[in-house]
Every structure is written in structure tokens, then in C-alpha cells.
C-alpha positions in Angstrom: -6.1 -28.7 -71.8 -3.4 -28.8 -74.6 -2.2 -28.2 -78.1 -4.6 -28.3 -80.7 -3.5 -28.5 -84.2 -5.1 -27.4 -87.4 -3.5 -27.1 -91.1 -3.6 -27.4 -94.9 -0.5 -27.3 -97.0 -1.3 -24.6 -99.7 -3.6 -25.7 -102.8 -1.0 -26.9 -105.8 2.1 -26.7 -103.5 4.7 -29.9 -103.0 7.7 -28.1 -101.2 8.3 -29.8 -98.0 8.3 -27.7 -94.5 9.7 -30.5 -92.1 6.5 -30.5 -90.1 4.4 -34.1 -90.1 1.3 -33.8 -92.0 -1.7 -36.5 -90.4 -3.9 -34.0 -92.3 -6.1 -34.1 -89.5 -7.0 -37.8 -89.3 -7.4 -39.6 -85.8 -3.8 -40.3 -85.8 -3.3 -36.4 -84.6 -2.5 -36.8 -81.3 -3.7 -33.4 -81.2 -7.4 -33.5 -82.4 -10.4 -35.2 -80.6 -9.5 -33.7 -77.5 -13.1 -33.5 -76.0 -13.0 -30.1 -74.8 -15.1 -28.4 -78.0 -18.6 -27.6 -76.1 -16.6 -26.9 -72.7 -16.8 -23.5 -71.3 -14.5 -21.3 -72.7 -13.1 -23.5 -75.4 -11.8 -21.7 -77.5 -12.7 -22.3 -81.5 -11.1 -22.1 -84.9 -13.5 -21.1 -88.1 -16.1 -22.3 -85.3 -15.1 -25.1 -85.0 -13.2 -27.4 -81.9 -10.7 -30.1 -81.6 -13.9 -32.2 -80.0 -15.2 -33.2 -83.5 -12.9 -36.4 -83.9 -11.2 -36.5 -87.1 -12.6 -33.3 -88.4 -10.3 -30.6 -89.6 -10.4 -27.0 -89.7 -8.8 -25.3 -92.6 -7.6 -22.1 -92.8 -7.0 -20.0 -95.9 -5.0 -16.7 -95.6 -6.8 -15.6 -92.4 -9.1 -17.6 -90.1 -11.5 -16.6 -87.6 -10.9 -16.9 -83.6 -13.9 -17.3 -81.4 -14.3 -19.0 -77.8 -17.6 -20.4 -75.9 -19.4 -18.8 -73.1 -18.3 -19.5 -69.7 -19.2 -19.0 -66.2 -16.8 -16.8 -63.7 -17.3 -17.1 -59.9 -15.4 -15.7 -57.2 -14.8 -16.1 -53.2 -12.9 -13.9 -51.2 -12.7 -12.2 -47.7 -11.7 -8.3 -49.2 -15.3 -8.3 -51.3 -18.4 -7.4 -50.1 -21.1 -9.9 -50.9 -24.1 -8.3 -48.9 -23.3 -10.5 -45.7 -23.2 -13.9 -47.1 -20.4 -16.3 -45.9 -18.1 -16.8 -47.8 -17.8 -13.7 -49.7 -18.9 -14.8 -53.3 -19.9 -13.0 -56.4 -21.1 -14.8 -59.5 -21.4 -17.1 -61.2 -21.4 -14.5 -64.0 -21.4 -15.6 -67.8 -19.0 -13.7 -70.1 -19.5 -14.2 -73.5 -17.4 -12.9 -76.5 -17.0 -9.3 -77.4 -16.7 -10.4 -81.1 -15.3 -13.1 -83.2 -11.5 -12.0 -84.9 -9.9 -12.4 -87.8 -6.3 -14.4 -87.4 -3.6 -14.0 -90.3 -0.5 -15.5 -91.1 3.1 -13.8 -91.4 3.8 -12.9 -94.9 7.1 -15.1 -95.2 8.3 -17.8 -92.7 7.1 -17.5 -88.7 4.7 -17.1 -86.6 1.9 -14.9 -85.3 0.4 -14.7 -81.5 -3.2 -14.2 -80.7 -4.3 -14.2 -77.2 -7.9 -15.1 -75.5 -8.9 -13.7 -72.2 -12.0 -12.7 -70.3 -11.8 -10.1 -68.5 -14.6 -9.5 -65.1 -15.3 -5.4 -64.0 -16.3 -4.4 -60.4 -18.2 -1.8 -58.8 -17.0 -0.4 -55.3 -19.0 0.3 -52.1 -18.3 3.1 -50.2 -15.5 1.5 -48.3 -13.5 0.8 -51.7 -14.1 -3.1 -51.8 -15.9 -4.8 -54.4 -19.4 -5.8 -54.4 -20.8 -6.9 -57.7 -19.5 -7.7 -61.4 -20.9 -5.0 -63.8 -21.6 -4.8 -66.9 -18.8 -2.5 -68.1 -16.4 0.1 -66.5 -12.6 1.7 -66.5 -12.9 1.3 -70.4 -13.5 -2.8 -70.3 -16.5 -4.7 -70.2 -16.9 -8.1 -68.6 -16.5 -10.2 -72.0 -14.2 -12.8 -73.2 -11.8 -11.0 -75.7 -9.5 -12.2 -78.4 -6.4 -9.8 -79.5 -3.3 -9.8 -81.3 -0.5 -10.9 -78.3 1.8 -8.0 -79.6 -0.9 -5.3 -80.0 -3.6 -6.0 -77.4 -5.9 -3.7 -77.4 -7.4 -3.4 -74.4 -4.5 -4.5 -72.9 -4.0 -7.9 -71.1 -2.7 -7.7 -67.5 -2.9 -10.9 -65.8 -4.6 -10.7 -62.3 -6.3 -7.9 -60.3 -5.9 -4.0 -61.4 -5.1 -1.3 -59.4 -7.8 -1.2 -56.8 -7.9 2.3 -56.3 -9.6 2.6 -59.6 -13.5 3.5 -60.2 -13.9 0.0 -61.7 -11.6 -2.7 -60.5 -10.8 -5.4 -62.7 -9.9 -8.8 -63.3 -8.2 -10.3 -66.2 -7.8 -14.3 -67.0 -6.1 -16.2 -69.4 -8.0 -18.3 -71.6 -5.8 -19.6 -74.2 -3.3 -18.9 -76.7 -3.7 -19.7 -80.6 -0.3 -18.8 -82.6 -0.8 -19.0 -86.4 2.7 -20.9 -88.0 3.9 -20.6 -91.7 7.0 -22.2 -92.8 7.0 -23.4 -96.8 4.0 -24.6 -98.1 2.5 -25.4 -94.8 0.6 -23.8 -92.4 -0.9 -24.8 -88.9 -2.9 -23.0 -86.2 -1.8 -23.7 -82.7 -4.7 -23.9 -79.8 -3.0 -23.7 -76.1 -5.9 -23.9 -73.8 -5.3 -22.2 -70.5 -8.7 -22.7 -68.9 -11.6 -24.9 -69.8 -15.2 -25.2 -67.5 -16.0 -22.2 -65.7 -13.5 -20.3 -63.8 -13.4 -20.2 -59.9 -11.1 -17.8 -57.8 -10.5 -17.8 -54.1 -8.2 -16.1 -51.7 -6.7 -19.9 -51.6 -5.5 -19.4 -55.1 -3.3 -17.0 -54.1 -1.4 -19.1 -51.5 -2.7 -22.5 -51.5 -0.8 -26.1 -51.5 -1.4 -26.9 -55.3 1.5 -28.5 -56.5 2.8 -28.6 -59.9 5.8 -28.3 -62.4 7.7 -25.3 -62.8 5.4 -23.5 -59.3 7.5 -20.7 -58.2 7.2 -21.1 -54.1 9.1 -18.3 -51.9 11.8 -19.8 -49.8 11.1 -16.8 -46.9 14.4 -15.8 -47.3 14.8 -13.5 -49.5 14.8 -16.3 -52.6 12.4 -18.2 -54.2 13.1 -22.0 -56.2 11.4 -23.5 -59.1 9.6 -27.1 -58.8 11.0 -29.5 -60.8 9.4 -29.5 -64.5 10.1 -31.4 -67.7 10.2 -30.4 -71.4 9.7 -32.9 -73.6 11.5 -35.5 -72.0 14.2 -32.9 -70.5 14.1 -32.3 -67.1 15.1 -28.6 -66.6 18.1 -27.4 -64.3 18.5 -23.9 -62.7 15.9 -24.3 -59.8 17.0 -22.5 -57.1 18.0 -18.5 -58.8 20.3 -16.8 -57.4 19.2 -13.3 -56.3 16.0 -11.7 -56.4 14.9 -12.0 -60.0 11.7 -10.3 -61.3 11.6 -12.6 -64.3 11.8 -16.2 -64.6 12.2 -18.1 -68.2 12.3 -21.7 -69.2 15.2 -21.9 -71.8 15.8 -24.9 -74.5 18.0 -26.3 -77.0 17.9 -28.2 -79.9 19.7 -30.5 -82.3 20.0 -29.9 -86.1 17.2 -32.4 -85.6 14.8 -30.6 -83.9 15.0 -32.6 -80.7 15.1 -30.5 -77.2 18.5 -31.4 -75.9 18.2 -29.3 -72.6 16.0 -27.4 -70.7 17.3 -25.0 -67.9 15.2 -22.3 -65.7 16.6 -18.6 -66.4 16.6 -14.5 -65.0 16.4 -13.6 -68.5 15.7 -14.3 -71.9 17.3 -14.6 -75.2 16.5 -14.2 -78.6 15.0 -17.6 -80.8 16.9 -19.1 -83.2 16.8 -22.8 -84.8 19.1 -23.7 -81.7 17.3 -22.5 -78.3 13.8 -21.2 -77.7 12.5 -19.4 -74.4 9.1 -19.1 -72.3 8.4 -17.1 -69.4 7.4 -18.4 -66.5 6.6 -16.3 -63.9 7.3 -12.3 -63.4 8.2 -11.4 -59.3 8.5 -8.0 -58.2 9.6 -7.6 -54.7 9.0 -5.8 -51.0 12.1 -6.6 -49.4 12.3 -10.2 -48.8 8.8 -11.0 -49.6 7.9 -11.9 -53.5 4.7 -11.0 -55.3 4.2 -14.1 -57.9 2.8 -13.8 -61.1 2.7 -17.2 -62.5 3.0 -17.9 -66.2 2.9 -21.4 -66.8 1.8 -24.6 -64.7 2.8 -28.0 -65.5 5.3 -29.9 -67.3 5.8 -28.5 -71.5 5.9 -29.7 -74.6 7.3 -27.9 -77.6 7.9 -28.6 -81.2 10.5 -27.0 -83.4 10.7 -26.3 -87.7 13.7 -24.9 -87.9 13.2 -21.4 -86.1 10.0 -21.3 -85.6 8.9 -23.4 -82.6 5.3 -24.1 -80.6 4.9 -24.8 -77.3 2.5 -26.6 -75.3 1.5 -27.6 -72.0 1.8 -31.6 -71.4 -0.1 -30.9 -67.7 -1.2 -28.2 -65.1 
């Protein structure tokens, strides 16, 4: 899982953008990353960062596809016809259909965001007992959508159960789309790669990693220690009961993170300080309901405002 980093300075064009250009040789730290025919890779131009050396090139738009992959899950609240554990799947989703990526007009950046997305039927006692086809206005497929106008919309984690079709929702990967001068690059931040296995442990289990939001039982909740770059961030233990938690940073006139520091809020982006969420927390008195946004220590890089991140591990 990573960054995976694809560009081409426009045809004719010698103005300078402040990014490193390897143009795509075996000196990228970001290609050859091995993770091309995996499950739910996700490709550029269909293409993957697995082909060593190779380099995708996109023109004024670019095409945004992802493999098949396989989506299993175990749990006590389904209803799996009797069988202990409780497991539906494994169920292949494939993609709905290949989209088109653009860049910004002038300077910046675009989102795109890749999900799958499972739908449930209900037996007559409201709990789950198969993946379906489609249902609720979804089907189960692997989608790809613009990150500010998603369409269906992307909601982390279970639905609503109540509804006639529950669903559940993944994250896949993130692919933002970066002009600045003559250059232009297309960012691959792989969430999940292999097929994709839930359990009721998921949900509460021991895994430890950076930036893990735990509940103190008190009332409060701390932050694991996490890195970005080669800043380690402050602000671990938030005051309060926030419903938002964001990983702020600063820069030099360089470029270089100067310090990182864990947040109840964000602030806007400038060439100076960058933010990423998380985790979102909404609360029942003392006791937190944890959406986690990010696992593992980050990486970003920075051109003057516009700025990528990456995670280093999860």
C-alpha cells in the first residue's frame, strides 16, 4: 500500500514546477510496487505501478479503473443459515465502469475516490443474510467518483440498518490528479489491496498502529503516536469530546514538514500548513463511536500549495 506516482511534463513545455521529474524510471521510489494484479488495485489508463519502470501518461484526462476483488464477512448480528461463525461471502465485486479523471484548469488539484460498496437482504427478523445483487439504489460493485461530487454517495461503514437493503461501503483507494506549471502527476493512495475481510473484531480488536483513536472510558479518547515525514505529531490526548480529529502540518519556504500536531478542527491549505482527517467520533455520553480515517504513519509532499499525502504504513 502507498503512493503511486504517474506524470508527463506537457509536450514543448520547459517552465519548471519544483516537483522532481525520474520520468518514471526505476529510481521512482514510487513505481514497481508489486501490487498491479492484486485484488482491488486500483489502475491508471489500465495500467499499475507493478510493471517496473513503465509509465503511465496522462493527457488532459485519464481513465480510473480498479481490479476485481473478493469481499467476505463474519459476524454474530448476520444470519448465515446456522453455520458457525456467521459468514457471508466471499463475494467478487467488480467495477461498475471505468471513469474518466481530469485535471484543474489552472494550478491544483483534483480528488477521485474508489470504493466498493456490498448490499444486504434482511430476514424476517431485520438481520442480514446474504449479499445481493443490488438494492437501496446501490449495487454491490466497486465504484470510482469524483471525492467532491460522489454520486452515490460514499459513507464509510455500515448504513442505517433499518433500511430494506443494508449496506456496506469500503474504501479502496484515493487517486488525486495534481497540476502545477508545466507538470502534471497522478497520485494512487491505495487503501486496501487482496480481498477484503470484516469481523465483529474489526470493530474493537487489539490492532495497533499510528495515529489509532482508542477511548480512554472516561469520557476522552487519545491518539497513538504517529509520524509525518520524519515529524512526530503532538496533541495526543484532545481535550473534550471532539467529533472530528485532524492531522495538521507545516512547512518551510522549502517544502519540508516542520511540524505535525493532532487537531478538533481544520484549517484552510496554504503553502505553509496542510490538514487530513483522521477520524470522525460522534458520541452517547461517555462512550465514542469511531470512525477511523487513516492508519499508519504519513507521508506528504508539498509544491508550493498544493500538497499529496500518503500513507508510509497501516
Amino acid at each position: 500500500m502507498g503512493v503511486h506516482d504517474y506524470h508527463e511534463p506537457f509536450a514543448g513545455s520547459t517552465a519548471s514546477s519544483g516537483f522532481a521529474d525520474n520520468s518514471g524510471t526505476n529510481d521512482d521510489p514510487n513505481q514497481d510496487t508489486g501490487t498491479g494484479d492484486a485484488p482491488f488495485a486500483i489502475l491508471i489508463n489500465g495500467a499499475a505501478p507493478s510493471q517496473s519502470g513503465s509509465t503511465v501518461i496522462p493527457s488532459s484526462s485519464f481513465t480510473i479503473g480498479c481490479n476485481s476483488g473478493d469481499f467476505t464477512i463474519t459476524r454474530a448480528g448476520i444470519d448465515a443459515g446456522g453455520t458457525s461463525p456467521q459468514t457471508l461471502g466471499p463475494e467478487e465485486l467488480d467495477l461498475n465502469s471505468n471513469f474518466s479523471g481530469t485535471f484543474t484548469t489552472g494550478d491544483g488539484f483534483k480528488d477521485f475516490i474508489v470504493f466498493g460498496v456490498v448490499v444486504f437482504s434482511k430476514n424476517s427478523e431485520g438481520r442480514a443474510n446474504a449479499i445481493v445483487g443490488s438494492g437501496n439504489g446501490y449495487s454491490t460493485k466497486i465504484y470510482v467518483r469524483d471525492a467532491e461530487d460522489s454520486t452515490p454517495a460514499f459513507v464509510e461503514g455500515f448504513s442505517d440498518k433499518d433500511t430494506a437493503n443494508p449496506l456496506y461501503m469500503f474504501r479502496i483507494g484515493t487517486v488525486r490528479a495534481t497540476k502545477s506549471g508545466s507538470l502534471r502527476r497522478v497520485y494512487v493512495t491505495q487503501s486496501v489491496v487482496g480481498s477484503n475481510e470484516i469481523g465483529d473484531n474489526l470493530d474493537v480488536g487489539g490492532e495497533l498502529y499510528a495515529f489509532k483513536i482508542t477511548d480512554d472510558g472516561d469520557g476522552t479518547v487519545s491518539v497513538t503516536t504517529g509520524t509525518v515525514n520524519s515529524e512526530t505529531a503532538t496533541g495526543l490526548t484532545p481535550s473534550g469530546k471532539p467529533t472530528e480529529l485532524w492531522l495538521k502540518v507545516t512547512f518551510n519556504t522549502d517544502g519540508e514538514v516542520t511540524a505535525a500536531s493532532v487537531q478538533t478542527s481544520s484549517g484552510s491549505t496554504s503553502e505553509t500548513q496542510d490538514y487530513r482527517q483522521i477520524a470522525t467520533i460522534t458520541w452517547s455520553g461517555d462512550s465514542p463511536t469511531i470512525v477511523q480515517g487513516i492508519k499508519g504513519s504519513q507521508s506528504i509532499a508539498s509544491c508550493g500549495a498544493t500538497h499529496q499525502w500518503g500513507t508510509l504504513y497501516s
